[in-house]
C-alpha positions in Angstrom: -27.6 -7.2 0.8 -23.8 -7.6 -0.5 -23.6 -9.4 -3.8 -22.2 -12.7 -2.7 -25.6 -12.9 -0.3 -27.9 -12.0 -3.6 -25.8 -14.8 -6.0 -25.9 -17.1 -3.1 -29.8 -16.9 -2.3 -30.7 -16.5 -6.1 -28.5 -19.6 -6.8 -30.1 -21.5 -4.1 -33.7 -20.7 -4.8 -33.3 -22.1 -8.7 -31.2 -24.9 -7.2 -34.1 -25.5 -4.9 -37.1 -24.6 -7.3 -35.4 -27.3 -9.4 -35.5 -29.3 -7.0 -39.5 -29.0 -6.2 -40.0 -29.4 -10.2 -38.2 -33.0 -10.4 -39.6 -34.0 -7.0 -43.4 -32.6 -8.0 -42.9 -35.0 -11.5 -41.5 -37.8 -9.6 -44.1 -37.8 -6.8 -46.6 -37.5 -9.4 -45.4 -40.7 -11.9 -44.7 -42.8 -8.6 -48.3 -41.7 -7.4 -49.8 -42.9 -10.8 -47.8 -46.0 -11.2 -48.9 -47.1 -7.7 -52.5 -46.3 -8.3 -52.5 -48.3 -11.6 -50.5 -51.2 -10.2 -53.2 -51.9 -7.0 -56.1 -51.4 -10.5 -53.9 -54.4 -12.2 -53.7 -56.5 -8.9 -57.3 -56.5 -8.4 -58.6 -57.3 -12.0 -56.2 -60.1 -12.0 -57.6 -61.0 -8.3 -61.1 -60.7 -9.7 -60.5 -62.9 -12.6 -57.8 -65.6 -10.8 -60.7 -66.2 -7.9 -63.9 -66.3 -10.2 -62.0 -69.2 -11.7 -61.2 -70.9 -8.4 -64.7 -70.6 -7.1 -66.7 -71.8 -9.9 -66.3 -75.6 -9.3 -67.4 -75.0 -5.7 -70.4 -72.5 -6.5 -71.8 -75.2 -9.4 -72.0 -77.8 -6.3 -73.2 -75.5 -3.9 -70.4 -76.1 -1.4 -70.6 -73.2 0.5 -67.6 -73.9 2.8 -65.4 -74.7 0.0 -65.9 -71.3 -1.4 -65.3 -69.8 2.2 -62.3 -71.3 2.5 -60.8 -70.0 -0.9 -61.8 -66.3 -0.6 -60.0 -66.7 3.3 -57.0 -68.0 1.5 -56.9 -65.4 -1.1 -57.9 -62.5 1.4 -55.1 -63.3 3.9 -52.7 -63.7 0.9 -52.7 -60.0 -0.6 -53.8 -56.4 0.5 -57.2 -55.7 0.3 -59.2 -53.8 1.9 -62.9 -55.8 0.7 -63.8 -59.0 -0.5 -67.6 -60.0 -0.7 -69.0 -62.9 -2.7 -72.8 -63.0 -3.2 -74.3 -66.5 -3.8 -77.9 -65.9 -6.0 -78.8 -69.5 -5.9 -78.5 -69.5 -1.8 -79.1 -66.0 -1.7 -76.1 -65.9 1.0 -73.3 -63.4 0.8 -69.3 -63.9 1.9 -67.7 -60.9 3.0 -64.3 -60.3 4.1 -63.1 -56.5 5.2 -59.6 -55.1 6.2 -60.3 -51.3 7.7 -56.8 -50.5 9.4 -54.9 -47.6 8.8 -51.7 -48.2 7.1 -48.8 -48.5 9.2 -45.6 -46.7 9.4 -47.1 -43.8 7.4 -48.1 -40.5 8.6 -51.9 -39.5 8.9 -51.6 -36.3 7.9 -50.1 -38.3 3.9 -53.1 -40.5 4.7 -55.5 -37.7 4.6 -54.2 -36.2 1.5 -56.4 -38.7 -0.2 -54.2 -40.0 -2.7 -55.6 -43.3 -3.0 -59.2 -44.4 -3.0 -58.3 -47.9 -3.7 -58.8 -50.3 -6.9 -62.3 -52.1 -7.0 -63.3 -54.4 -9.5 -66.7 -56.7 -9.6 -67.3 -60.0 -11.6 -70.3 -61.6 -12.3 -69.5 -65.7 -12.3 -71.6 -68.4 -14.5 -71.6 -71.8 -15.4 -72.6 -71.5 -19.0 -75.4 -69.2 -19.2 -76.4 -69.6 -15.6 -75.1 -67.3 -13.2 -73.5 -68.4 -9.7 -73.0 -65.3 -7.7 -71.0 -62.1 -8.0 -67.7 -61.2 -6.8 -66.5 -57.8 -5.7 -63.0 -57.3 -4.5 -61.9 -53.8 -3.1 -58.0 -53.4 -2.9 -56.0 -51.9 0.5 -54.8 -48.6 -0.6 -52.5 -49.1 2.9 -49.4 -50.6 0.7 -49.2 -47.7 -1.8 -49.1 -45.3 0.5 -46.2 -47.5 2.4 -44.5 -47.6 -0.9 -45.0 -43.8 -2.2 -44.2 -42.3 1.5 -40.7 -44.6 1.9 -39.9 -43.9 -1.5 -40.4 -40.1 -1.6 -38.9 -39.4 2.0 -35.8 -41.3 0.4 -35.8 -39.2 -2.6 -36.5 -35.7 -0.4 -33.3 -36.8 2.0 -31.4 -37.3 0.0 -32.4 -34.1 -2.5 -31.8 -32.0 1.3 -28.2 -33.7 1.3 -27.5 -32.7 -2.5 -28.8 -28.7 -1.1 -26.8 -28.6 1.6 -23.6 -30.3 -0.7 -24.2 -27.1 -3.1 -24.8 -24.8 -0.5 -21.2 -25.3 0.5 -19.7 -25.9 -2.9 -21.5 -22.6 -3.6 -20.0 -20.9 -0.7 -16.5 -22.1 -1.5 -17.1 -21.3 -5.6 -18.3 -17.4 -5.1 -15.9 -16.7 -2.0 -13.2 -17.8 -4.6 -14.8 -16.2 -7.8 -15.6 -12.9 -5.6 -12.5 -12.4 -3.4 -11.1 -9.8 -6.1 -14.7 -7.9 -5.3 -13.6 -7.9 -1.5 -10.4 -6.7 -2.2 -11.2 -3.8 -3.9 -14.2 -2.9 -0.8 -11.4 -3.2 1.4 -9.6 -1.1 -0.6 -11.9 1.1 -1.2 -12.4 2.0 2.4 -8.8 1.8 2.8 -8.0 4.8 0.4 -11.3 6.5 2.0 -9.3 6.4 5.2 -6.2 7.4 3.7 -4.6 4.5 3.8 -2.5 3.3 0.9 0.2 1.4 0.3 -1.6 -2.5 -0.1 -1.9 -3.6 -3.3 -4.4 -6.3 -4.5 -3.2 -9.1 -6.5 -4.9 -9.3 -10.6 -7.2 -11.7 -10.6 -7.8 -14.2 -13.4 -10.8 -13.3 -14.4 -11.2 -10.4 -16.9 -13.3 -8.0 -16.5 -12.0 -7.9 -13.0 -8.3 -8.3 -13.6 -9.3 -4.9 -15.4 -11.0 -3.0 -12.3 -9.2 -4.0 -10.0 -5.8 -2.8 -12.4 -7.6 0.8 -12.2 -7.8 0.4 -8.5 -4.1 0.0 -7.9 -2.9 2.3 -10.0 -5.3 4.7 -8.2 -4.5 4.2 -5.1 -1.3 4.8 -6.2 -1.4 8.3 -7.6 -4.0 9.4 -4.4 -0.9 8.5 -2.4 1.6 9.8 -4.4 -0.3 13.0 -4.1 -1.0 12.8 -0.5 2.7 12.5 0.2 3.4 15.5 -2.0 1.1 17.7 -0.4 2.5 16.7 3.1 5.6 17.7 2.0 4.5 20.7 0.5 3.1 21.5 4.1 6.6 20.8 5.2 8.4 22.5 2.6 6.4 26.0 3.7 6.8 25.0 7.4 10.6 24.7 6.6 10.5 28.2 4.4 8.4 30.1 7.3 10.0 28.5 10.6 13.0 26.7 10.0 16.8 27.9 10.2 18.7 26.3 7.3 21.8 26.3 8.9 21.2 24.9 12.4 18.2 22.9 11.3 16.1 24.3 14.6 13.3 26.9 14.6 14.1 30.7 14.1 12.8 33.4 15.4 8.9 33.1 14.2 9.2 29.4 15.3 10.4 30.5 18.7 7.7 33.1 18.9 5.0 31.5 17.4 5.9 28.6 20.6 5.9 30.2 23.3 2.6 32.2 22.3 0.9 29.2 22.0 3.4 28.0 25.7 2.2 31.4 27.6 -1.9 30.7 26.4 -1.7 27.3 27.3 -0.7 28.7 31.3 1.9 26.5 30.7 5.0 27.6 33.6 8.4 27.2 32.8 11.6 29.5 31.6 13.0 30.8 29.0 16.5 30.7 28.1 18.6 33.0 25.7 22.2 31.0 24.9 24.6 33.4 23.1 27.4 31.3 21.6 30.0 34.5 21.3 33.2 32.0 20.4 31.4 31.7 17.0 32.3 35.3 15.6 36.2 34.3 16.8 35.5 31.3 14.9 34.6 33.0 11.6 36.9 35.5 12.1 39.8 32.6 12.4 38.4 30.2 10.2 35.1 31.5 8.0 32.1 30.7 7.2 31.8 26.7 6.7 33.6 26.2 10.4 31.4 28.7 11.8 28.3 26.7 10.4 29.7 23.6 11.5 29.9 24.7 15.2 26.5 25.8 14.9 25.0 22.5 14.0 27.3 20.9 16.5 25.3 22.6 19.3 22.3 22.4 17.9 23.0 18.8 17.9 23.6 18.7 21.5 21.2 21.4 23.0 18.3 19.2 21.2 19.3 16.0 22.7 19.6 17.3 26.3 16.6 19.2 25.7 14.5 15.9 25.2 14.6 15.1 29.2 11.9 17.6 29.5 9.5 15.9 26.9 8.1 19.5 25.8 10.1 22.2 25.1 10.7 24.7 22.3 14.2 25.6 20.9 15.2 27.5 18.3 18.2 29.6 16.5 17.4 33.1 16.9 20.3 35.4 15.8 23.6 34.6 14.5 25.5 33.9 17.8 21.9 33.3 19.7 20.2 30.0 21.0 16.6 30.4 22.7 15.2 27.7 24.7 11.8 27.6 26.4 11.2 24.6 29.0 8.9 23.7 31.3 10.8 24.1 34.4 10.2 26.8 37.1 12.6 26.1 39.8 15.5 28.6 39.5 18.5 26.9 41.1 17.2 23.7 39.0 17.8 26.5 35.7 20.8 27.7 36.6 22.8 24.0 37.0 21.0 23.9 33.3 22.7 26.8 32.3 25.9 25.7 33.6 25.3 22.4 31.8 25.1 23.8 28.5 28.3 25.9 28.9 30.2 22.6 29.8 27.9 21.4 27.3 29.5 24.0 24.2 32.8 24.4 26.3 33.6 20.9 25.1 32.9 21.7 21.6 35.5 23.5 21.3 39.3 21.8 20.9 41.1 24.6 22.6 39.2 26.7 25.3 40.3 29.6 26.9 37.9 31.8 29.1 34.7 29.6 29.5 32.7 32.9 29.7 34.4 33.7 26.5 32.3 30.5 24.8 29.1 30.9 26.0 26.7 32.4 28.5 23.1 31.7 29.6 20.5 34.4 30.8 17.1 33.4 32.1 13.6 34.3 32.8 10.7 32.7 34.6 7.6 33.0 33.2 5.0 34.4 35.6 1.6 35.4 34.8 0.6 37.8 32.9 3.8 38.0 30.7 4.4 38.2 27.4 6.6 37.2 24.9 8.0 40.3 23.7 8.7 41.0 27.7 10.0 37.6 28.4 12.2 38.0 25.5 13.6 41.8 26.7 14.2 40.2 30.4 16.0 36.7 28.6 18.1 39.3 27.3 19.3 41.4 30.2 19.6 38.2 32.2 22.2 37.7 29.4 23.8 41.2 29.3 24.3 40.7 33.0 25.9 37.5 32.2 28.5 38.3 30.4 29.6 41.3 32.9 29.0 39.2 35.9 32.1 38.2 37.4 30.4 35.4 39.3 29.7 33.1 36.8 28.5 33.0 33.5 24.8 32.2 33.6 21.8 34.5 35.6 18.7 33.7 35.7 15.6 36.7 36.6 12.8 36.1 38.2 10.3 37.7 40.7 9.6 35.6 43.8 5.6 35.3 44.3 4.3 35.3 48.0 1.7 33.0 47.4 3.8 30.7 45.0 3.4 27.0 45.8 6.9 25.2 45.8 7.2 21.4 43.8 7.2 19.4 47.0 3.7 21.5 48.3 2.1 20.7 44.9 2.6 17.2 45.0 1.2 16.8 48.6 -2.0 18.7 47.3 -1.8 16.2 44.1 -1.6 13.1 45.9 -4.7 14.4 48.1 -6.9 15.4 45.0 -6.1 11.5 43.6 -6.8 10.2 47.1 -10.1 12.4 47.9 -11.0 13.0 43.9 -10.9 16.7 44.5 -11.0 17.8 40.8 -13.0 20.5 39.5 -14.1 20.3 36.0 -15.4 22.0 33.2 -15.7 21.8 29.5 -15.0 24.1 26.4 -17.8 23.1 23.5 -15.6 22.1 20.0 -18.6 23.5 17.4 -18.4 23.3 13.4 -18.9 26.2 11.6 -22.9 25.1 11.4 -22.7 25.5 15.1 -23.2 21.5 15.9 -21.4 19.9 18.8 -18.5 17.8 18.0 -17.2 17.3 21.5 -16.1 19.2 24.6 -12.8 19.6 25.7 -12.4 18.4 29.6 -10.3 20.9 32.1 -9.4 19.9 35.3 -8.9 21.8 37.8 -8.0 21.7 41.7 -9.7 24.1 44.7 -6.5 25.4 47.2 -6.6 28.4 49.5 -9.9 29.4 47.8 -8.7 29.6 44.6 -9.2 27.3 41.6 -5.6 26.3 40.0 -5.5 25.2 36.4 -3.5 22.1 35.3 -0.6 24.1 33.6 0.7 24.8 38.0 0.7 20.7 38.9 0.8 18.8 35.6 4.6 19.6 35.3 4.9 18.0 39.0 2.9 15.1 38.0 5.5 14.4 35.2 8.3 15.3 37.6 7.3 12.8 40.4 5.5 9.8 37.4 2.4 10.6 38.5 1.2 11.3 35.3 -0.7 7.9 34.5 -2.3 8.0 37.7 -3.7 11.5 37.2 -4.9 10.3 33.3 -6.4 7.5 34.7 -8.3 9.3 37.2 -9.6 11.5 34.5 -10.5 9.4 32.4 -12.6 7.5 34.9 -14.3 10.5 36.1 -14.7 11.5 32.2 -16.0 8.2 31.6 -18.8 8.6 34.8 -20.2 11.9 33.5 -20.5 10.3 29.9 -23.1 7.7 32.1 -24.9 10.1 34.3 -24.9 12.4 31.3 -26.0 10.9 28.1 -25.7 13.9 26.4 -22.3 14.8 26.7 -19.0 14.3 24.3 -15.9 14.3 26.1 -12.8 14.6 25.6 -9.9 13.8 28.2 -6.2 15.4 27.4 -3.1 12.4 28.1 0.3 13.3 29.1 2.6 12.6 26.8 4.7 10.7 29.5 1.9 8.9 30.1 1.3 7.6 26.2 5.0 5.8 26.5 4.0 3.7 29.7 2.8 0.4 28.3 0.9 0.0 32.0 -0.9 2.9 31.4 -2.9 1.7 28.0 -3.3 -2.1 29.4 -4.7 -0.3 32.5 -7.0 2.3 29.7 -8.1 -0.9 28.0 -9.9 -2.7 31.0 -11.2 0.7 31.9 -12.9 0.9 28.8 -14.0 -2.6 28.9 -16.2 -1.8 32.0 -17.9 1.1 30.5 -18.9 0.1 26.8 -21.8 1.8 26.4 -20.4 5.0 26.7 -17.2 4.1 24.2 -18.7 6.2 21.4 -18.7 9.5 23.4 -15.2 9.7 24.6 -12.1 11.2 22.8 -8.4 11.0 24.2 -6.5 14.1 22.7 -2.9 12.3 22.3 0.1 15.4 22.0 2.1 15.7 18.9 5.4 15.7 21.4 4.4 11.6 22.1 4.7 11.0 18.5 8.1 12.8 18.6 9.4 11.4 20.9 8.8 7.3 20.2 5.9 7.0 17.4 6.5 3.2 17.1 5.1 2.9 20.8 2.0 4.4 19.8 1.2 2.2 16.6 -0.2 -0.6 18.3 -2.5 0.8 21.7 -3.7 3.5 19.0 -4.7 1.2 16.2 -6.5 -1.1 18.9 -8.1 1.8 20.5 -12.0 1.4 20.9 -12.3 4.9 21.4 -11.9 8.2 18.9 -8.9 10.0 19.5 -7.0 12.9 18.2 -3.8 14.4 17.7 -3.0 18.0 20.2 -0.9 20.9 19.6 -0.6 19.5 15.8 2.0 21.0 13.5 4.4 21.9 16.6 6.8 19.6 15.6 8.8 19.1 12.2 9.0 15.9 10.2 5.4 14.6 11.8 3.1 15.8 9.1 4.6 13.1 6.7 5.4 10.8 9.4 1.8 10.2 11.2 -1.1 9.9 8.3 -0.5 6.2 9.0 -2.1 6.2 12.5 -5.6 7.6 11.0 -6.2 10.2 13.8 -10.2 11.0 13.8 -9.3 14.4 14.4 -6.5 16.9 15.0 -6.4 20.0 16.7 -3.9 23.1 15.7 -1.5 24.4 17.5 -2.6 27.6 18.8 0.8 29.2 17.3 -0.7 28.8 14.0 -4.7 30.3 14.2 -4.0 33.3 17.0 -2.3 35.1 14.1 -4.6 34.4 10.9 -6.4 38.4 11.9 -3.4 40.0 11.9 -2.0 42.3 8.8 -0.4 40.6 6.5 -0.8 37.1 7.5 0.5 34.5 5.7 -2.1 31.6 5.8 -0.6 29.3 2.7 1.1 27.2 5.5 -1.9 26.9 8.1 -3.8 25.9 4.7 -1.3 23.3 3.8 -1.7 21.8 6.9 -4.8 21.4 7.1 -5.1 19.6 3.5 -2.3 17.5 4.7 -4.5 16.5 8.1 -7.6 16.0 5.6 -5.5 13.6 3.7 -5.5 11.6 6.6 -9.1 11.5 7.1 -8.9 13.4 10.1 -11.0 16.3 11.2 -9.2 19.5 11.5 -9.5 22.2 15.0 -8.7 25.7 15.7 -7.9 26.1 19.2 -7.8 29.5 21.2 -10.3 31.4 19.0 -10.7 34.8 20.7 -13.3 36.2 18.0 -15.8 36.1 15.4 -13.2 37.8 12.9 -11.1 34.4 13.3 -13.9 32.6 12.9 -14.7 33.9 9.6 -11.2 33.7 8.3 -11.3 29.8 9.4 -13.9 29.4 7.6 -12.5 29.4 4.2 -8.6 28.0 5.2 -10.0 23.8 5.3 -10.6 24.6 9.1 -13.9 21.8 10.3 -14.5 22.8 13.9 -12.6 25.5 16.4 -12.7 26.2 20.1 -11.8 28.9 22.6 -13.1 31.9 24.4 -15.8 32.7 21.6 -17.3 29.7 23.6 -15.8 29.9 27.4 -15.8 27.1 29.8 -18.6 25.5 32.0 -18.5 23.9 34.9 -19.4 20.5 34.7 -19.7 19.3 38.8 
């Protein structure tokens, strides 16, 4: 019970016990003053009708007397009036026996009156007349006591329900700094900061809740620092001063995580060779200038493909991985970004003097080190060809499906919900559950493609709500049939900036409430670079968990994000495939994870191959992991 309920209730039960106390006394003195009021009345009666019937009992007139004692009897409240005449022997008796009106019989049977009686002996000198006894009605006393109290008791409930409120009104006021600093509390629990509570004018609060501020305060200020201490080593390991885009272990560490992901797509080697001209003519600072120039330019035309990697790899070197597959769709690319750095330059000469592009699709199987050797003759070949300046390699697959075939077989799968799916377990190091990652998959020719060979066609031809939607609904059946499960459904990041898609998410979820609490939507890190101030709201209203995908991919987010409160994230795979190898560096992957923790969130190894991972996890802030030490089962 909070402490506004116990000051409340304990404020009410003395308000009320004082209550009982005055009414018990006041019952009690109304009670006695009744009772000896009705004992007055019928001495007085006693002694007022003695008098009046003497005159007629010393002449034996027996009506007379009748006739006073009726006049007497009808006149006041009794409940007996007998008059015994000793001379006559004869007796005069007058009884009232109703039940008093307008009073409840349950008050009558309490017994608190047994009515006043008083007898009289009358005489006429030493001789004696008769004998009067009169009984008084208790009926008027309990009239009087039950009208009186039911008064006092109304209007005693009015006063408790007056105080009740004042009450209410009084602690709310008096304990608001105490709510505060519970919000606040769970606030900074959260990792939230930034709200500051007003000083209260009480004391001894204005005193706690002082300590609170300046708290929440520091654990912010040292939040921020160690998010940028994650950055700062993400900048010192990845990051090429001069161009401000990945280097080389940026690049690699990509397109590892790319290739494992069966992810299709290119890559693309862009050697700039006007620069060494340009330092030759004009040195170092022109050269450098150039160089961010077309960075500059190669990251904003890289941003139509949502997720891609690029990165500075050499001097006079650009690589770009993307996830397109068509070949004559790569090479008008490559010709764009010659146009692209042709026009950088004030006066051109030979454009294949500028710049040339070499290319490679990624096919199965390949690696980076390979993709990287074919990028480069592609490139060699570039620069002798006397065709053109960009070339682009690749080995034509018999069984390869083209764009147009893929989105005929997508449309059918939505239509005739032909999905396979599976699941890869998420386990602590403890070896609990904490959810399962859903794969979809769809059955052609006999064999079972992954989503890497039509999810790039359902962003091509904005199909890519549609096919979360779908998911999510067949996610969202299994969690009923299947109390047991945890699920959690992959968006597209295409799909996270459509307004349509998260109103259309919300009524979905509406219809399946019960099953809420066991589904988890893994958002990817490229949404939030590409338009975080879309995401604040649907995320923040979500009623589901949800989590952040392929996290640290992107620089910047690590300090840009803790606002959202992601329940968990999951590393990039760039970041824990390596942590086994000789001479690892793992003060950055460490980093990160403190900087996820700060958020509150939960932090994920994804792709872990073996137990020798595992173990190194263990001790680098790592919660949970995934990957082939736990392969996939089917779930249909």
């Amino acid at each position: 019970m909070t402490l506004y309920r116990q000051l409340l209730v304990t404020m009410l039960l003395l308000f009320a016990l004082l209550f009982m106390t005055a009414y018990s006394v006041q019952f009690s003195s109304t009670r006695s003053y009744l009772a000896q009021q009705q004992e007055t009345t019928v001495i007085n009666t006693v002694t007022s009708l003695g008098l009046a019937l003497t005159p007629y009992l010393e002449t034996s007139d027996t009506l007379g007397a009748e006739s006073v004692i009726n006049a007497v009897f009808d006149g006041g409240f009794y409940r007996k009036v007998q008059l015994d005449l000793l001379a006559a022997g004869q007796q005069i008796t007058r009884e009232h026996q109703a039940q008093p009106r307008d009073v409840p019989d349950w008050f009558v049977d309490l017994g608190l009156f047994d009515g006043a009686r008083h007898e009289a002996v009358l005489t006429s000198g030493w001789l004696q007349l008769g004998k009067l006894y009169v009984e008084g009605h208790p009926g008027q006393a309990y009239h009087e006591l039950w009208l009186g109290m039911s008064r006092l008791a109304a209007w005693f409930v009015v006063c408790f329900l007056l105080v009740w409120g004042l009450l209410i009104l009084a602690l709310r006021y008096l304990l608001k700094p105490l709510h505060d600093i519970e919000i606040q509390a769970r606030e900074i629990e959260l990792h939230h900061f930034g709200k500051v509570i007003p000083l209260p004018g009480t004391r001894e609060l204005r005193e706690v809740v002082s300590a609170i501020n300046n708290m929440a305060g520091k654990l912010e200020v040292q939040f921020r620092e160690q998010a940028d201490e994650a950055e700062r080593l993400r900048y010192k390991a990845f990051l090429d001063e001069t161009s401000g885009l990945g280097n080389r272990a940026y690049f690699v560490s990509r397109s590892q995580s790319w290739i494992g992901d069966g992810t299709g797509g290119a890559v693309l080697l862009i050697a700039v060779d006007m620069l060494e001209q340009l330092y030759q003519d004009e040195g170092f600072d022109a050269r450098d200038q150039m160089v961010r120039a077309i960075a500059d330019h190669l990251r904003r035309l890289c941003r139509r493909f949502g997720e891609y990697a690029l990165a500075r790899i050499s001097a006079y070197e650009y690589a770009l991985l993307v996830p397109e597959s068509d070949a004559e769709r790569l090479a008008l690319l490559g010709d764009e970004i010659n146009r692209l750095i042709a026009d950088l330059v004030i006066d051109p000469v030979n454009g294949r003097d500028i710049s040339v592009v070499g290319g490679v699709l990624v096919q199965s199987g390949d690696d980076i080190g390979l993709l990287l050797t074919s990028a480069d003759n592609a490139l060699n070949k570039a620069r002798m060809n006397e065709a053109g300046a960009v070339v682009i390699e690749y080995h034509q697959e018999a069984d390869k499906i083209g764009r147009l075939a893929w989105k005929k077989i997508l449309e059918e799968a939505l239509a005739e919900d032909r999905f396979e799916l599976s699941s890869q377990s998420v386990l602590d190091f403890k070896g609990q559950l904490h959810h399962e990652e859903l794969y979809i998959g769809i059955r052609h020719d006999g064999a079972i493609h992954s989503a890497g060979h039509f999810l790039p066609v359902a962003e091509q031809f904005n199909m890519g709500v549609k096919l979360d939607l779908h998911i999510v609904q067949r996610a969202l059946r299994l969690l009923t049939e299947r109390p047991e499960l945890r699920l959690a459904v992959n968006l597209a990041s295409n799909s996270c900036h459509q307004a349509g898609f998260w109103h259309e998410l919300s009524l979905l979820l509406d219809r399946h409430t019960g099953v809420c609490s066991r589904l988890f939507l893994d958002v990817p890190e490229s949404a939030f670079a590409f338009g975080k101030q879309s995401l604040t709201a649907p995320l923040t209203s979500l009623k589901v968990a949800w989590g952040i995908d392929h996290f640290g991919r992107h620089f910047d987010l690590l300090t840009q994000i803790g606002g959202l409160a992601p329940h968990y994230v999951k590393l990039d795979h760039g970041y824990t495939s390596q942590v086994a190898q000789p001479g690892y560096d793992d003060a950055f992957l460490a980093a990160v994870c403190r900087a996820a923790h700060n958020m509150g969130a939960v932090t994920i190894a994804t792709r872990v191959e073996t137990d020798r991972q595992v173990d190194i996890l263990k001790t680098l802030h790592v919660d949970a992991y995934q990957g082939f030490v736990s392969p996939p089962r089917r779930l249909d």
